[in-house]
C-alpha positions in Angstrom: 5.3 -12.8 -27.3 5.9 -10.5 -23.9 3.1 -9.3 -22.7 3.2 -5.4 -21.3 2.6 -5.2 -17.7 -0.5 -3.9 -18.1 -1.7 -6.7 -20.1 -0.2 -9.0 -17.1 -2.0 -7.4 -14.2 -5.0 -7.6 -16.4 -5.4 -10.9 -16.5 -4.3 -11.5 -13.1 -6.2 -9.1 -11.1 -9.7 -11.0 -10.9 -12.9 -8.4 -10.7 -15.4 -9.8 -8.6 -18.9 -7.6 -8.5 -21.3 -6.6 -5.8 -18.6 -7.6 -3.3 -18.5 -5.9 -0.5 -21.7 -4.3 -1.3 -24.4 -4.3 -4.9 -22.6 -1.4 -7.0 -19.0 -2.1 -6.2 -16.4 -4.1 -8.4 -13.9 -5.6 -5.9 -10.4 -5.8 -7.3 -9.0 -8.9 -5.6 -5.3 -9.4 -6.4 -5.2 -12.6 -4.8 -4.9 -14.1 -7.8 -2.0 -12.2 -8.8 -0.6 -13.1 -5.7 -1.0 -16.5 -7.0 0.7 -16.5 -10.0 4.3 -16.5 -9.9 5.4 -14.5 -12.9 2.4 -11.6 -12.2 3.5 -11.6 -8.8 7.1 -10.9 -9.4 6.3 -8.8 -12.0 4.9 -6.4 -10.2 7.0 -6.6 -7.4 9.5 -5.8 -9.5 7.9 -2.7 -11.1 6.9 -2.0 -7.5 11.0 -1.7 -6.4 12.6 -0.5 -9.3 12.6 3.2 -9.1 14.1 2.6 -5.4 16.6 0.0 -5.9 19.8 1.5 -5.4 18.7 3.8 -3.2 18.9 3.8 0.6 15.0 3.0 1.7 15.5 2.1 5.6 12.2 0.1 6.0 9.1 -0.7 3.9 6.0 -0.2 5.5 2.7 -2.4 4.9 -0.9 -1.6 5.3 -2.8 -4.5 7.0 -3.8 -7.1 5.3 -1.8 -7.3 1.0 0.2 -4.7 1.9 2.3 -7.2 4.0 2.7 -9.5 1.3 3.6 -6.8 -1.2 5.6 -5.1 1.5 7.9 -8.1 2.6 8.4 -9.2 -1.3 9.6 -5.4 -1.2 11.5 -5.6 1.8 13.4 -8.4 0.6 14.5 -6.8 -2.7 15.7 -3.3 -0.9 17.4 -4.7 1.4 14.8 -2.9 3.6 13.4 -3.6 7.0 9.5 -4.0 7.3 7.2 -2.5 9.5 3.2 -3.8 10.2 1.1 -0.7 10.1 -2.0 -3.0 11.7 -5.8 -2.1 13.4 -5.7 -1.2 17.0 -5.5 -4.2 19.2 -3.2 -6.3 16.7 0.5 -5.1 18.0 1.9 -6.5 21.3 4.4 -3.9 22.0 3.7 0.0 22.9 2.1 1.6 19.8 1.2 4.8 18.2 -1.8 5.5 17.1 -4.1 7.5 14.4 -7.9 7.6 14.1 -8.8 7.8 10.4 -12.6 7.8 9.0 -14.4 4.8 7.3 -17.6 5.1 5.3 -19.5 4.4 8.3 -17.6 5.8 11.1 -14.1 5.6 12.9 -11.1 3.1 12.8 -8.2 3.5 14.5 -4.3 2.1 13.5 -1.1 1.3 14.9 2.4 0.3 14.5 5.2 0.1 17.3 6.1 3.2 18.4 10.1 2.1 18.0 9.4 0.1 14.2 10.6 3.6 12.9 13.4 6.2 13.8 13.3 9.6 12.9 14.6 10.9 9.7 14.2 7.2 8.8 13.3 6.7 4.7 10.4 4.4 4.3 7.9 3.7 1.5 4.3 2.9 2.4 2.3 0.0 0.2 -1.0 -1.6 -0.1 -2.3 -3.0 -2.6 -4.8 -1.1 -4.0 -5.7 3.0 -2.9 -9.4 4.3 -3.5 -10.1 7.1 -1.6 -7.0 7.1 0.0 -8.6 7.4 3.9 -6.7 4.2 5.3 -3.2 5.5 3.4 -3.6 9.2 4.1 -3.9 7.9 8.2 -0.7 5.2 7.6 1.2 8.6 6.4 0.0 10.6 9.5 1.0 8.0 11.2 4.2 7.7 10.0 5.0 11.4 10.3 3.8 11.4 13.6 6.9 9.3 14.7 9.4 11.4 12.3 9.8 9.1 9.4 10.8 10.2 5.8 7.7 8.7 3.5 9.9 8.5 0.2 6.8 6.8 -1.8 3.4 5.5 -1.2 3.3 2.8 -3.8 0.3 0.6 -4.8 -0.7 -2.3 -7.6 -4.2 -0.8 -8.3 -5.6 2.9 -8.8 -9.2 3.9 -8.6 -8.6 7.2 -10.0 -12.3 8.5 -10.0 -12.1 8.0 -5.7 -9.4 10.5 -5.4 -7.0 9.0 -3.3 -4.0 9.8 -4.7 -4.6 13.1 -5.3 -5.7 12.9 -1.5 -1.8 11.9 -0.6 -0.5 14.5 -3.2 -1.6 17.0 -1.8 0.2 15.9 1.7 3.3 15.9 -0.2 3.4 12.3 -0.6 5.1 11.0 -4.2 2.7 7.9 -5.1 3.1 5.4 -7.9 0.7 2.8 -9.2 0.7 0.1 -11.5 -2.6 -0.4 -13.2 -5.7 1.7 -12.8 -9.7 0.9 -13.2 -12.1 3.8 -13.5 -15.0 3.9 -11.8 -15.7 2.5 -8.3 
């Protein structure tokens, strides 16, 4: 019997409590990542409203989104582009402060990895309260690019990030969500 996608990421998406902190159920999708049919799976669902489409370059959010971001990259065709902490890129960067729970972070990519009026989708794997994507998008913006999707595995709806990039303008599409924190 096929098992829906839902029922896939399910069992591949391991919950692992009090991690980082007492309270919070950490969705680690490493497992997914592990397992070859999840793993595709997902990429696929992640790609297919985009394939046939012209996307210029896919654009990960340090750390999964690279890994979800190349698998992307490789199915559209696309280029991909490292949107990384400050200090990480060799070459001359632009730059976005963005808030964390307990103060500032900063983020870069290359200020050439993207051309204006360029079509790119954004990806991480998982969006919470939408602070680290809602700077990526800034980001990208700043240098001129078209953000044609944010796109994530995992939704934590009751966090508010994707209403956070909705309301930027940004169309965002998930695969799975988990309520609470």
């Amino acid at each position: 019997m096929k098992r829906t996608l839902e029922e896939t990421l399910l069992e591949s998406i391991r919950t692992i409590p009090d991690y980082p902190k007492p309270g919070v159920l950490f969705r680690d999708i490493t497992t997914l990542l592990g397992n070859a049919r999840a793993f595709r799976r997902a990429i696929d669902e992640l790609v297919h409203p985009y394939a046939g489409n012209k996307i210029d370059k896919i654009a990960g959010i340090e750390a999964r989104g690279f890994i979800l971001g190349g698998a992307m990259a490789h199915q559209l065709s696309s280029g991909f582009v490292p949107i990384r902490k400050k200090g990480k890129l060799p070459h001359e960067t632009v730059r976005v402060a963005y808030s964390l729970e307990y103060g500032l972070d900063e983020m870069e990519m290359h200020v050439d990895a993207v051309a204006p009026g360029e079509k790119v989708i954004l990806v991480d794997d998982l969006i919470a309260t939408g602070g680290t994507a809602e700077a990526a998008c800034r980001l990208l913006h700043q240098i001129g690019a078209d953000i044609v999707a944010a796109c994530f595995v995992i939704d934590l709806p009751d966090l508010g990030g994707r209403a956070r990039l909705e309301a930027m303008g940004v169309d965002v599409r998930t695969l799975i969500s988990f309520e609470g924190e």
